[in-house]
C-alpha positions as CSV (number, residue, x, y, z in Angstrom):
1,X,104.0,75.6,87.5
2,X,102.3,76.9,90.7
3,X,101.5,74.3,93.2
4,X,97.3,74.4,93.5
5,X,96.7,74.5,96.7
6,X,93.2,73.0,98.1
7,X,90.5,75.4,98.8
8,X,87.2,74.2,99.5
9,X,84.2,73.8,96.5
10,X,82.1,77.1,97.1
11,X,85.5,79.1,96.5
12,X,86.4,76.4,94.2
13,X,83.8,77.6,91.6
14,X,84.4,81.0,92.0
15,X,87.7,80.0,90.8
16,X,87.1,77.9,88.0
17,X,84.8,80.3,86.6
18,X,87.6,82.8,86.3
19,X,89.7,79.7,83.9
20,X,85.9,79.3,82.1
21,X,85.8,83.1,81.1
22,X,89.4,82.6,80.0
23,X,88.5,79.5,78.0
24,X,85.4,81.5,76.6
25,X,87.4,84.7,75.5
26,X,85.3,86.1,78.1
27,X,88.1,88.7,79.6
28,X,85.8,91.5,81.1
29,X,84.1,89.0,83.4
30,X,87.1,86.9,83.9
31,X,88.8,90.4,85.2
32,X,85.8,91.4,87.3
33,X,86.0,88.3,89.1
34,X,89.2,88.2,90.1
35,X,89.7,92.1,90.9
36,X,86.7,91.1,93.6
37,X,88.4,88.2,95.1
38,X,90.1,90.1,97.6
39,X,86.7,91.4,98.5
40,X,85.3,88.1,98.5
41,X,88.0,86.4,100.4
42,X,88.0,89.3,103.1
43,X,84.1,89.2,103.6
44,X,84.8,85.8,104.8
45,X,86.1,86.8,107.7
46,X,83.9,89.0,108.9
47,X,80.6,89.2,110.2
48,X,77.5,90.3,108.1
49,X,77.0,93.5,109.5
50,X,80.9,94.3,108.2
51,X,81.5,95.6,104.9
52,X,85.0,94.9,102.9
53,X,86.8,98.5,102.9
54,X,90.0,99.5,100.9
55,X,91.7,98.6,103.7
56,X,91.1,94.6,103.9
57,X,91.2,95.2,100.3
58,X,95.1,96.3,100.2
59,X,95.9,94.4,103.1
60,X,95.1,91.0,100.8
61,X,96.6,91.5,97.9
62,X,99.4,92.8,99.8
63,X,99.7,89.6,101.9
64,X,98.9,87.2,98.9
65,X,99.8,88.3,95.9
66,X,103.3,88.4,95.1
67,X,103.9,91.4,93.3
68,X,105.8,90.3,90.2
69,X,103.5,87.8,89.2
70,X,99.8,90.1,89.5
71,X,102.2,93.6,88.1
72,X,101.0,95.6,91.2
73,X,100.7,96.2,94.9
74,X,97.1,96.1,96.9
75,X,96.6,100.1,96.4
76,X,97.3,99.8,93.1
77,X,95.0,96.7,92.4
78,X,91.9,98.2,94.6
79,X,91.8,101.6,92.2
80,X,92.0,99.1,89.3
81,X,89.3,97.6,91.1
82,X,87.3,100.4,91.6
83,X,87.7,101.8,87.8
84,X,86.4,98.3,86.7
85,X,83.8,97.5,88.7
86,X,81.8,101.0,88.8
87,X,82.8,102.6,85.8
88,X,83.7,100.0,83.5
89,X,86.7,101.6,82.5
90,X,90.6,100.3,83.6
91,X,91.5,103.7,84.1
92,X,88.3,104.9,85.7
93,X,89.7,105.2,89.3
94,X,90.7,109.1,89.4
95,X,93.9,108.1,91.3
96,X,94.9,105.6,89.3
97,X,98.4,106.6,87.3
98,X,98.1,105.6,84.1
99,X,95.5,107.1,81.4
100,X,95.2,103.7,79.7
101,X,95.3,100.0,80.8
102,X,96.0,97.2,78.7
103,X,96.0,93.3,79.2
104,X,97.4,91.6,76.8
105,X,95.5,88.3,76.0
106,X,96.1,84.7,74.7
107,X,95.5,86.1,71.3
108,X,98.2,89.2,72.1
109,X,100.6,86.4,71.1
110,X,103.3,88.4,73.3
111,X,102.8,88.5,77.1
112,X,103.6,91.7,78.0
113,X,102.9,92.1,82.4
114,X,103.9,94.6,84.6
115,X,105.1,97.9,82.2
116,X,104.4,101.2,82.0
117,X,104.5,103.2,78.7
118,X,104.8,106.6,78.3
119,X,104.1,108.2,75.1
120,X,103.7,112.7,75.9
121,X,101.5,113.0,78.2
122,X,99.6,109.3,78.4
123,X,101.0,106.4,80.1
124,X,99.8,102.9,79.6
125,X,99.8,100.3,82.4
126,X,100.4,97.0,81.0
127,X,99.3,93.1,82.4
128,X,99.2,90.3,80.7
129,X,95.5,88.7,81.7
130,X,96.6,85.0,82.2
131,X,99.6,86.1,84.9
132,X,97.2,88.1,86.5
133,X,94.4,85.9,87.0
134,X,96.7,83.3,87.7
135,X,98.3,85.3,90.9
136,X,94.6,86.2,92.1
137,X,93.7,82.6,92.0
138,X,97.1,81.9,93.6
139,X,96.3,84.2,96.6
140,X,92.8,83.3,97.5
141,X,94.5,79.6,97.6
142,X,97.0,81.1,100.4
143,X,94.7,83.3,102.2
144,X,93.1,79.7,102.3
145,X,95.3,78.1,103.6
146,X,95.7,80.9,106.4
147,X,92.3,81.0,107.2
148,X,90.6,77.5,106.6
149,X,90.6,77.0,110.5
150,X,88.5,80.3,111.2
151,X,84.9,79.3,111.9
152,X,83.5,82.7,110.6
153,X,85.3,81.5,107.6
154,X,83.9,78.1,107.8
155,X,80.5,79.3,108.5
156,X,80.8,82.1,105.5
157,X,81.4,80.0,102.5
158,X,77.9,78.6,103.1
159,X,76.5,81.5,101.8
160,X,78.9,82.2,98.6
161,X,77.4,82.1,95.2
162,X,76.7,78.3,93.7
163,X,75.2,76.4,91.3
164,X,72.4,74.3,92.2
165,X,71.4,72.2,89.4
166,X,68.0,70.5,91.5
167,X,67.3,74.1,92.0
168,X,66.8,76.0,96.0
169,X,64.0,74.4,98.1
170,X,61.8,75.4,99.5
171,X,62.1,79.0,96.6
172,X,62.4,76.9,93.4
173,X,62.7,72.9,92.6
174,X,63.8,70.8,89.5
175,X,65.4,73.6,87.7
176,X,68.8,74.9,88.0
177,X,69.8,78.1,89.3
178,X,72.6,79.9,90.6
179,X,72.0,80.9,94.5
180,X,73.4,81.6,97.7
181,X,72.4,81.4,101.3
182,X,71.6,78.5,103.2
């Protein structure tokens, strides 16, 4: 069992919504979200005129992860990423070495994380979802703990993506909605 480090509630959620897609049998999102919390976690520390590149991207899961447990390194993870996020496809990243991607789920019965399979000309990269998710989760709770005494940090996490159940004065009272900014 992984110690759970503390991280504070705005990252908290993000977190916890990961383990509520799980829960749901809602994989895609549950993999969108954490391939993006490198991204997240890096945009923390910087200013709002920066934008996340590859390279705070690699440099994360690099630092954080440990490579056994997510089944790749940081360059690896960002074409992943990148294949997911804008082409909805595992495989979509043209550098990315495998023609197929596969995460095996709850339901797989067999956790299978971290092979490749070659079969002619195709190769499948294998991860099992839950060891991945679990060594994202894992890393944003380190990078945490590296970074909780940055004030950019500090002053950052106001701004992440929350529920407000009483709604976002002055914009919209008495109903809930998910929001960000101050």
């Amino acid at each position: 069992m992984h110690e759970q480090l503390i991280v504070p509630w705005a990252l908290h959620r993000i977190l916890h919504d990961v383990q509520r897609c799980i829960d749901a049998k809602l994989y895609y999102p549950a993999l969108i979200i954490c391939l993006t919390i490198p991204e997240i976690c890096a945009a923390l520390t910087l200013t709002k005129e920066k934008f996340v590149k590859q390279k705070h991207y690699v440099e994360f899961v690099d630092k954080y992860t440990i490579p056994s447990q997510l089944g790749c390194d940081g360059l690896d993870c960002y074409r992943l990423r990148g294949g997911v996020v804008h082409r909805a496809s595992f495989s979509g990243h043209p550098h990315f070495d495998a023609s197929h991607i596969i995460f095996t789920t709850p339901e797989t019965r067999a956790s299978i994380h971290a092979l490749s399979i070659v079969v002619g000309e195709k190769k499948a990269a294998i991860f099992d979802i839950l060891m991945f998710c679990s060594a994202m989760n894992q890393a944003a709770r380190r990078w945490f703990q590296d970074n909780k005494d940055n004030k950019l940090v500090e002053e950052n996490l106001q701004n992440l993506i929350r529920d407000c159940p009483g709604g976002l004065p002055p914009f919209i009272g008495g109903a809930p909605v998910v929001a960000s900014g101050l």
